[in-house]
Structure formats: structure tokens, C-alpha cells
C-alpha positions as CSV (number, residue, x, y, z in Angstrom):
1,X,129.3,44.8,72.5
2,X,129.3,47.6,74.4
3,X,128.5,45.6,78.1
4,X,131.3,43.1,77.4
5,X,134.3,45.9,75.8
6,X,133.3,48.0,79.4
7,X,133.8,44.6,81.4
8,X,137.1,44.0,79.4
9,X,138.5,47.5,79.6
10,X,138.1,48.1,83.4
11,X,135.5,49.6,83.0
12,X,136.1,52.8,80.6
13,X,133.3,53.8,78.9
14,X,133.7,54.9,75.4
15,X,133.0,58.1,74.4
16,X,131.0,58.9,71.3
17,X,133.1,59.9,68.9
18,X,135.0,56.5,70.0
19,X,132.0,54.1,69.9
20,X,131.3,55.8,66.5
21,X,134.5,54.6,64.8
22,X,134.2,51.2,66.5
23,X,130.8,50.4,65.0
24,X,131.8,51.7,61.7
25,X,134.8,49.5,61.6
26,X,133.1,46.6,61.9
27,X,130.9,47.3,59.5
28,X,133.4,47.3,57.0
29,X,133.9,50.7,56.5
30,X,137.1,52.8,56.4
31,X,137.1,55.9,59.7
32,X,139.3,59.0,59.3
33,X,139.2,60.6,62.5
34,X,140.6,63.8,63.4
35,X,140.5,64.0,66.9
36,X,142.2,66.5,70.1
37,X,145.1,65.8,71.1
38,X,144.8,63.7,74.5
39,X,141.3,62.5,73.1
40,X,142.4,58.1,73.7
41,X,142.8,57.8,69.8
42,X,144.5,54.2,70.2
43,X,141.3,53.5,72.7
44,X,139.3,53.2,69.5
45,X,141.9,50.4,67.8
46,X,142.3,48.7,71.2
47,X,138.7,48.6,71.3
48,X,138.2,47.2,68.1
49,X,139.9,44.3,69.3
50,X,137.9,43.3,71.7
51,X,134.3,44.1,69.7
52,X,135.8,41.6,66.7
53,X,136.7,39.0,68.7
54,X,133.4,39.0,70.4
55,X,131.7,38.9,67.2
56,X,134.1,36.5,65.5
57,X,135.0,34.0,68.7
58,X,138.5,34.8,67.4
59,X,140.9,36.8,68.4
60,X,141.8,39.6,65.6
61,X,145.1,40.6,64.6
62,X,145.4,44.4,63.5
63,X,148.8,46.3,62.0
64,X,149.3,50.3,63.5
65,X,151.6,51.9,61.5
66,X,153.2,54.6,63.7
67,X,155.8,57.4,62.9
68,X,158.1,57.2,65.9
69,X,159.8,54.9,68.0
70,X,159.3,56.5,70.7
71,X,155.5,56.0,70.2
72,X,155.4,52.9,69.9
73,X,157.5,52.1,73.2
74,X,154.8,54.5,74.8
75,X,152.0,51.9,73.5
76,X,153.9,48.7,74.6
77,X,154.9,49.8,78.1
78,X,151.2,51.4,78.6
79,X,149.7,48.7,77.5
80,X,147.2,48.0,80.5
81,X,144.5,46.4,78.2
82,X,146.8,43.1,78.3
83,X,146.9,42.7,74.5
84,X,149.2,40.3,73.2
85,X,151.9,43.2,71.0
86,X,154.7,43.9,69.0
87,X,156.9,46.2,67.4
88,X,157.7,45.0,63.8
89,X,161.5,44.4,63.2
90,X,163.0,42.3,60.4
91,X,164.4,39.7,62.6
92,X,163.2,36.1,61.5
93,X,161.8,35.4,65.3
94,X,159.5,38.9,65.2
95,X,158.6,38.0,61.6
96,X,158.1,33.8,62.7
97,X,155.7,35.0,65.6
98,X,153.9,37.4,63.8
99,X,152.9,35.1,61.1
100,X,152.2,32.2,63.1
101,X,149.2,34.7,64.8
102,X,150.9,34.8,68.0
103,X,150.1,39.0,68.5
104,X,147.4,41.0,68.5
105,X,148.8,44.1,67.7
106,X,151.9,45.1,65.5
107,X,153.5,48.4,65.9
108,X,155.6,49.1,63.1
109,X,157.0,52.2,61.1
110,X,156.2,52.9,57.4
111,X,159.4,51.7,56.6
112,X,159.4,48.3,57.8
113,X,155.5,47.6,57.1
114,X,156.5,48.1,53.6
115,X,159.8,45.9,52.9
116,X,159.9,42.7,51.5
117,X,160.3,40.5,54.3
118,X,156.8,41.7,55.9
119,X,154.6,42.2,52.8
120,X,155.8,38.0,52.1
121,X,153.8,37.7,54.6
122,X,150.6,39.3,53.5
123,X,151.1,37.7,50.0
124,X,149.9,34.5,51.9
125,X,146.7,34.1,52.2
126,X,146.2,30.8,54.3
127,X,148.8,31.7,56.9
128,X,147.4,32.4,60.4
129,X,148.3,36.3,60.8
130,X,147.1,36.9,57.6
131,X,143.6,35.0,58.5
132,X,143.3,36.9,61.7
133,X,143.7,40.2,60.0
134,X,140.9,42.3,60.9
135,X,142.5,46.2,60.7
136,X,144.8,48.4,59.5
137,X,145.7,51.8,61.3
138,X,148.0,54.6,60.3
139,X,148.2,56.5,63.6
140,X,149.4,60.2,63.4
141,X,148.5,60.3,59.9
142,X,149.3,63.9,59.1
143,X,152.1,62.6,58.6
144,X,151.4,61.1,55.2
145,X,151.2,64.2,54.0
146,X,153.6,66.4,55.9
147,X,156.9,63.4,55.8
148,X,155.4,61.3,52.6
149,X,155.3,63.9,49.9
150,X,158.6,65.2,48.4
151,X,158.9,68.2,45.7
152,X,161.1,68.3,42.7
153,X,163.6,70.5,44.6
154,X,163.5,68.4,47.7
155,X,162.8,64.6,48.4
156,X,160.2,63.6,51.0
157,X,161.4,63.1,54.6
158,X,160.1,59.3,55.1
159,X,158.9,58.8,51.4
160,X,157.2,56.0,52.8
161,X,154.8,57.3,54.2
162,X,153.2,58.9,51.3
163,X,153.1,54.7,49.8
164,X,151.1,53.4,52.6
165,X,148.6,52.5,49.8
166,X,151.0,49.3,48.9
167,X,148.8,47.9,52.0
168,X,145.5,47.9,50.6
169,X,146.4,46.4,47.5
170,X,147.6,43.2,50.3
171,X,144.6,43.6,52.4
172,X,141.9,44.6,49.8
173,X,138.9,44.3,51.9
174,X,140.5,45.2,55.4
175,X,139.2,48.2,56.7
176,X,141.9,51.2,57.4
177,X,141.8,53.5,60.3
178,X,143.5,56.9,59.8
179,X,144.2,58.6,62.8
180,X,145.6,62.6,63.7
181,X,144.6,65.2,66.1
182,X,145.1,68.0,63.5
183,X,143.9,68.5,59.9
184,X,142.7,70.9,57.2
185,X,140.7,70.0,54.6
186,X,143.8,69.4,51.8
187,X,145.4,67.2,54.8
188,X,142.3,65.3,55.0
189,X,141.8,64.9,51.3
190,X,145.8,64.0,50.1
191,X,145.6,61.6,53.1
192,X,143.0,59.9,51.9
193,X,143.8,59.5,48.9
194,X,147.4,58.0,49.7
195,X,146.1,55.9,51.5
196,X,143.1,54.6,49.2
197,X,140.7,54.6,51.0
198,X,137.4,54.1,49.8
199,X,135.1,56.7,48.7
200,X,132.2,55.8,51.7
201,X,134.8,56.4,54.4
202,X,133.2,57.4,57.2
203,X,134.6,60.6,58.8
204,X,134.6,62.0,62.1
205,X,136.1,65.4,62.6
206,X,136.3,67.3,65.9
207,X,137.5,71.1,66.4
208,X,140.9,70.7,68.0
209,X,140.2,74.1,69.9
210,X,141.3,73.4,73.5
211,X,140.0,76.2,75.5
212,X,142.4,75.9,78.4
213,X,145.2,76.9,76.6
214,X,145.7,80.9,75.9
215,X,147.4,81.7,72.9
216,X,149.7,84.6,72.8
217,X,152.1,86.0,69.8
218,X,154.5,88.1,70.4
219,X,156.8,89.7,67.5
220,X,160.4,91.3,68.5
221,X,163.0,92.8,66.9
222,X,165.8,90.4,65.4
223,X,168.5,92.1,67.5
224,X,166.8,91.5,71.0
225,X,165.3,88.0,70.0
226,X,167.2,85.9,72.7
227,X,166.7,88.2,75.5
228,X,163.2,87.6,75.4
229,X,163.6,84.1,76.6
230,X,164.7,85.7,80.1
231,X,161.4,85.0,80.9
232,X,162.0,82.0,81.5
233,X,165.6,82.2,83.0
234,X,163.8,84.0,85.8
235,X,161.6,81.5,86.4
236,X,163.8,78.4,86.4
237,X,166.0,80.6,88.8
238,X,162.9,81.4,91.3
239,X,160.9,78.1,90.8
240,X,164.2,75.4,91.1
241,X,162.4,71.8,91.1
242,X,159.0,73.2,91.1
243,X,159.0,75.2,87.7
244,X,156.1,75.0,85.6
245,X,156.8,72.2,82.7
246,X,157.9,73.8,80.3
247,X,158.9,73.1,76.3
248,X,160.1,75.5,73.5
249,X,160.1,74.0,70.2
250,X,162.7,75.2,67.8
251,X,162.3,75.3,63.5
252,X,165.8,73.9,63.5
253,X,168.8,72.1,65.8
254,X,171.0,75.4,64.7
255,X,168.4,77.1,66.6
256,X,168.1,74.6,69.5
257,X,172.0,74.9,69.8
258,X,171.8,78.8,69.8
259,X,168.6,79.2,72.6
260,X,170.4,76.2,74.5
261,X,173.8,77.8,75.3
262,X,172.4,81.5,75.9
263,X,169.9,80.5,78.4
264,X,172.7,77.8,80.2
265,X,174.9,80.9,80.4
266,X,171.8,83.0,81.6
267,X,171.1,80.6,84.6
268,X,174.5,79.9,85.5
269,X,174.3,78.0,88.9
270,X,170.6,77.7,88.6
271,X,170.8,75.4,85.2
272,X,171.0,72.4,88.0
273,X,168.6,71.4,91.1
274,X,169.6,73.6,94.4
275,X,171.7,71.5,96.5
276,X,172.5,68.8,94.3
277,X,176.3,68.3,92.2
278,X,176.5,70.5,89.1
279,X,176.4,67.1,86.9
280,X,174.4,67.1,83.5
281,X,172.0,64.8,85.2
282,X,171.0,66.9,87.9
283,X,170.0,69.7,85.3
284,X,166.8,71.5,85.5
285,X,167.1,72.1,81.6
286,X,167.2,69.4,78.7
287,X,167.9,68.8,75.2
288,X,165.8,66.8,72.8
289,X,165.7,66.1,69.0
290,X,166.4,63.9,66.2
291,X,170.3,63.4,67.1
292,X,169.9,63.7,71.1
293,X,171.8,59.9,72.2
294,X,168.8,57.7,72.9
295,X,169.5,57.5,77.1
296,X,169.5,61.2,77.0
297,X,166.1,61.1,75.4
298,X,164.5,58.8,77.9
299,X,165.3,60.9,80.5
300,X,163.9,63.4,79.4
301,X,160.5,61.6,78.4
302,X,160.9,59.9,82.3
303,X,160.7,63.6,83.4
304,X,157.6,65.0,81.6
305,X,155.7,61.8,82.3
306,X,156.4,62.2,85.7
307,X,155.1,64.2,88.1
308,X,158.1,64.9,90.1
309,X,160.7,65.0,87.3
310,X,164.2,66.7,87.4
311,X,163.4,68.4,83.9
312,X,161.3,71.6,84.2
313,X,162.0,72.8,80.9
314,X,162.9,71.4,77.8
315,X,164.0,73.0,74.5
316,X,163.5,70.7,71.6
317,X,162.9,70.4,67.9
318,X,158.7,68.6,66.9
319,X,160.7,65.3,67.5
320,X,159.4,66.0,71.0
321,X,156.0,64.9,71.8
322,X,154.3,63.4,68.9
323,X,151.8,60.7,70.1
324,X,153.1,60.6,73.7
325,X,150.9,61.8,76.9
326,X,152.8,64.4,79.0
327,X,149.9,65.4,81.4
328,X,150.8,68.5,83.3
329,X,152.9,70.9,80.6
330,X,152.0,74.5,81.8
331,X,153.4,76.2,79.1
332,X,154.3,76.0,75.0
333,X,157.0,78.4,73.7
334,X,157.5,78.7,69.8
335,X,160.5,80.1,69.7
336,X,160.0,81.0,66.1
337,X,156.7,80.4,63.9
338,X,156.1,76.9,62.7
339,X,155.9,75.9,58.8
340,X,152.0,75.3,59.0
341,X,149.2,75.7,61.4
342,X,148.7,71.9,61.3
343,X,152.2,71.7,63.1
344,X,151.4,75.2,65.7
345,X,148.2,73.1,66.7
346,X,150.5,69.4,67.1
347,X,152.9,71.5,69.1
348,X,150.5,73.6,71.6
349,X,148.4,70.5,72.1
350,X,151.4,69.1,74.1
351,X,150.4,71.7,76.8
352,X,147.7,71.3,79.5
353,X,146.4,67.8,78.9
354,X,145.3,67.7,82.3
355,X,142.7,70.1,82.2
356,X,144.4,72.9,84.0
357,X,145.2,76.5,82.7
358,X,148.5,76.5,80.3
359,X,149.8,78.6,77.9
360,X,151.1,78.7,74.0
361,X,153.4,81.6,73.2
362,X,155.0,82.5,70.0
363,X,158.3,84.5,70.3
364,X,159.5,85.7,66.9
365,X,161.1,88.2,64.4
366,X,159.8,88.8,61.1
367,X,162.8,87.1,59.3
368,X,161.5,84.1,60.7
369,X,158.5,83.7,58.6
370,X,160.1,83.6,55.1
371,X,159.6,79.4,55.3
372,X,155.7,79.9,56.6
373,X,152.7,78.9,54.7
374,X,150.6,82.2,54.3
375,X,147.7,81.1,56.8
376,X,151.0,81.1,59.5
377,X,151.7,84.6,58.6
378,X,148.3,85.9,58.5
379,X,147.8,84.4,61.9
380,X,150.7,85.8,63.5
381,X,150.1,89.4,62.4
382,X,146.5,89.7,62.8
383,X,145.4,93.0,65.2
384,X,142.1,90.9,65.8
385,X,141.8,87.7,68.2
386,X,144.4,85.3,68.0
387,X,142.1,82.5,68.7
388,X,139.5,83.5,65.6
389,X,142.7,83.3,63.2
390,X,144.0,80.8,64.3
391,X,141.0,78.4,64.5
392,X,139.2,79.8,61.3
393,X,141.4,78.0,59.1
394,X,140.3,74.6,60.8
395,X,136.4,76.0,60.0
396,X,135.7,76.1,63.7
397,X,133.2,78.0,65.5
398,X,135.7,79.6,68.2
399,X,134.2,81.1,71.2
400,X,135.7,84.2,73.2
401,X,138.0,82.7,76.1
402,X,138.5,85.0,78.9
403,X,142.6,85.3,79.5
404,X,143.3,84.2,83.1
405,X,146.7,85.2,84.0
406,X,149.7,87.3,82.6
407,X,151.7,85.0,80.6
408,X,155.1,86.4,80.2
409,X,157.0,89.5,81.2
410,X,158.4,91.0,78.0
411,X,162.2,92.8,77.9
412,X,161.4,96.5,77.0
């Protein structure tokens, strides 16, 4: 298997952690894998493919469940493995050539795996796609638990997500593949369950410490919150084109709309690229979340995928990110704590995929962190090293990092 999957994948050899899950998926078994972010998590399902139909003469068919749209785009246009894909709509010619077997992957949100028209199709059992089914995936699974469970005081974001389990009761003796870069132990467990998998799931679990990235909190006074984000005025003003990549993460779009118009009016001319028209898309600065117009949105993904891209520095809500590879971002800027350490880790792992040196810097006051689960406040007011309670909660054995540069010049 693991001569002809090299031969087929150019060459890429898997790494262990990958190979693992592969073999245990064909064995029958269910894999929940927490893996770093930037690790080649959909390698493992891609993989899979291949190994099956070796095994089977057959080519397999396979369902990913995946939380954005923008993910799955990133899978389809990336897809240099040459697998026959789709994303799931309700449209009667998606729906005719997925159950005629014509794919080998379906993308698909929670949402449309889950209504009417799509589960018809696993109801029957002699039809092609449902004969070729071989795997089910729930990428970015921390998501079951962070959109899929609601409260009595508030419904669940993509309710869902937390009734993925509808599948198995379909595909009773598919294997499912739950995949996420970052999870506790209660994350681990409540996805499990949700999704029903089986009690001898096989579980691989790696620290999601990256130890290029230096981690730095600092707390500020409520009245000079903004001004600390001159920081980075001053270095979109020196740096122009070549500014380090750059992404602050906001709690909220009333914050995004606040840090957005303070630090356009801080840059003034320098918001835009030196000698180029002062037009929005020559701006060195962009926008991104839930409500940003979708054109605006692809420019800014075109920009942190690329390694010459107008955008230096984006400020965005988490909508930013998830599941998508942006190589080269030098620095992470919380401005404000987020809810849970599971999100602080999803967030900082955006930064310095590559390899290289980068950065993760909290800016915030203390009103900030009446919304914040009590491992986030611990963490951001510890005297003792950030990394240690930061990490602990994740039972990792962190080691001292050395800090290589000054990360940010500070207003007094």
C-alpha cells in the first residue's frame, strides 16, 4: 500500500501519524485525530482513497463534511491529487452525479449532508454512490462542539453540527474520521459522542505546541486600548508592500468596525500601496468576516496565499482562516481574549506555517474577559510563563523557548 499511495501521490511520503490513521481506517475502525495546524490533515482522507481502491479494485467514494465554504473551495482548487470532487448542493444534477458514483469526494456542509434530498440517497442501498461508500469525515470537528451545541438561553450557531450522528445511523458500518487541530479532553469526549462513534475508536492526539511562535499577553488600561495598536500603524507606514502578514482577530464585528476606522485614520495616506491611486483596492489594509461581500473576501484570501499580495494586514473576526493554508503570517494579534483556549490555539496557529519565527500577541483590558472561560483568564494573568499556562490545559509537556526578537513597542 504504501509503494503504490507514494507512486500515486508524487511522491509524498506519509508521515506517521498519517499512515497510522490510514491503516486504521481500513481496518474498520473509527480515527479521531487531533493534529497541528498545517499538519496535511485532508492528506490522510485523500490517502485513504487511494489505499481502498487498491485493496478493493474499486474506486471508493468518501463524504467530508466541512464548516466553511471557503474550505471547501480551498480543497477543490488544490486539488493536485486529481480526484474526481464535489461540493454538495441540492441541485438535481449535483445530487444525479453523486448518486450515479460519478465522484470521489463530496465536500458538503452539515447542513446540506443532512436534508432530505441527500440522505434519499443513502436510504438506498443498491445505488452506485451508496455501494462505493467507503468513509465518512467531519473535518474541523471542534466545531461539533463549539457551533452544534446550543444552551437554554441561546440556540446553537449551526445546530447541525451537533446531529452529525443522523449519518451513522445511514452508514452503520462506515468508518468516520473526525478531524481538528485543537482539543481538550471534554472537546474530544462531546465530539465523540455526537458523532457516535464507536467505543474502539482509535485515537491519535498530538500537542499542538508550535515552538516558532512566541506568545506574548499584554493587559492595558480600557482608556488607552486603541492606541496600542499603533504598533502596527508604524509599521504598515515604514514597511508599505513589504509589511510583515499580519492578522488581528476581533471577539465581534462592533469591534472590527471600531479597530478598522481608528487605525485607517491613523495611517492616513499610508492605508494604500506608495505610488499607486488611493482606491480601496490598492489598500494595504483589509476587512474580513461573516458579512464581508464575497469578492471582497477572495481578495483578501488571494493576498495571504500569495507571496506578493497587496494585503499586509488584515483585521477580521475567526471567520478568517479556518482550514485554509496561509504560509508566511508573521504575526497574530488578539485584539481582545478569545472565549476558549481551543479558539486562542485555532487563531495563533494561522501564524508561521512556514517554519519561520512569528508571533501571537494578546492586546486587552480587563473588561474584556467577562465572556472567557476561566482557563482563558488564568492564562492571561499568570506572572509565570505564558507558554506553561497556556499549554498545560492541552496536558502537554511544554519546553522553555528562548524569545528571539522584541515583538511590539508598547504606548507608555
Amino acid at each position: 500500500m504504501k509503494r503504490v499511495c507514494e507512486e500515486k501521490l508524487g511522491g509524498i511520503v506519509l508521515k506517521s501519524e498519517q499512515k497510522e490513521a490510514v491503516l486504521s481506517l481500513l481496518s474498520g475502525k473509527d480515527v479521531f485525530a487531533v493534529l497541528p495546524t498545517g499538519f496535511g490533515k485532508s492528506l490522510i482522507y485523500q490517502s485513504f482513497v487511494f489505499a481502498r481502491e487498491i485493496l478493493d479494485g474499486l474506486s471508493p467514494s468518501i463524504i467530508v463534511v466541512i464548516p466553511l465554504r471557503s474550505i471547501v473551495q480551498e480543497q477543490l482548487t488544490s486539488n493536485e491529487f486529481e480526484l474526481k470532487a464535489v461540493e454538495l448542493t441540492l441541485q438535481d444534477d449535483v445530487l444525479k452525479s453523486v448518486q450515479e458514483g460519478a465522484v470521489d469526494v463530496v465536500y458538503s456542509s452539515a447542513e446540506n449532508v443532512l436534508n432530505d434530498k441527500f440522505l434519499s440517497l443513502l436510504r438506498e442501498q443498491s445505488s452506485p454512490f451508496k455501494q462505493r461508500l467507503k468513509l465518512i469525515v467531519v473535518d474541523e470537528s471542534h466545531t461539533v462542539f463549539t457551533w452544534g451545541k446550543g444552551s437554554k438561553k441561546k440556540k446553537a450557531f449551526r445546530e447541525n453540527f451537533g446531529s452529525l450522528s443522523v449519518l451513522r445511523s445511514f452508514c452503520e458500518g462506515t468508518p468516520i474520521l473526525a478531524l481538528t487541530g485543537t482539543a481538550d479532553h471534554k472537546m474530544i469526549s462531546t465530539i465523540k459522542g455526537n458523532l457516535a462513534m464507536r467505543r474502539t475508536t482509535h485515537s491519535i492526539i498530538l500537542s499542538p505546541e508550535r515552538p516558532n511562535i512566541m506568545h506574548t499577553v499584554i493587559k492595558v488600561s480600557r482608556d488607552g486600548y486603541i492606541e496600542h495598536f499603533q504598533w502596527i500603524a508604524s509599521m504598515i507606514t515604514t514597511g508599505g508592500i513589504n509589511t510583515p502578514k499580519t492578522i488581528i482577530f476581533c471577539t465581534s464585528l462592533t469591534d472590527v468596525a471600531k479597530l478598522v476606522s481608528n487605525l485607517f485614520a491613523m495611517l492616513g495616506d499610508a492605508l494604500y500601496e506608495p505610488g499607486k491611486p488611493h482606491h480601496p483596492s490598492n489598500r494595504l489594509v483589509g476587512i474580513y468576516h461573516a458579512h464581508t461581500h464575497t469578492k471582497y473576501k477572495e481578495r483578501v484570501l488571494a493576498s495571504l496565499k500569495s507571496l506578493t499580495g497587496t494585503i499586509r494586514v488584515v483585521i477580521a473576526t475567526t471567520a478568517l482562516g479556518m482550514g485554509v493554508n496561509f504560509p508566511d503570517v508573521k504575526y497574530i494579534v488578539h485584539a481582545g481574549p478569545e472565549r476558549s483556549l481551543v479558539d486562542y490555539i485555532q487563531a495563533a496557529g494561522r501564524a508561521g506555517r512556514n517554519g519561520d519565527h512569528a508571533h501571537d500577541v494578546v492586546i486587552y483590558h480587563g473588561n474584556q474577559l467577562a465572556q472567557c472561560d476561566q482557563s482563558v483568564k488564568e492564562f492571561v494573568k499568570t506572572s509565570g510563563c505564558i507558554r506553561e499556562a497556556l499549554f498545560k490545559h492541552f496536558n502537554c509537556d511544554v519546553q522553555p523557548v528562548n524569545p528571539f526578537i522584541i515583538v511590539v513597542q508598547t504606548v507608555q
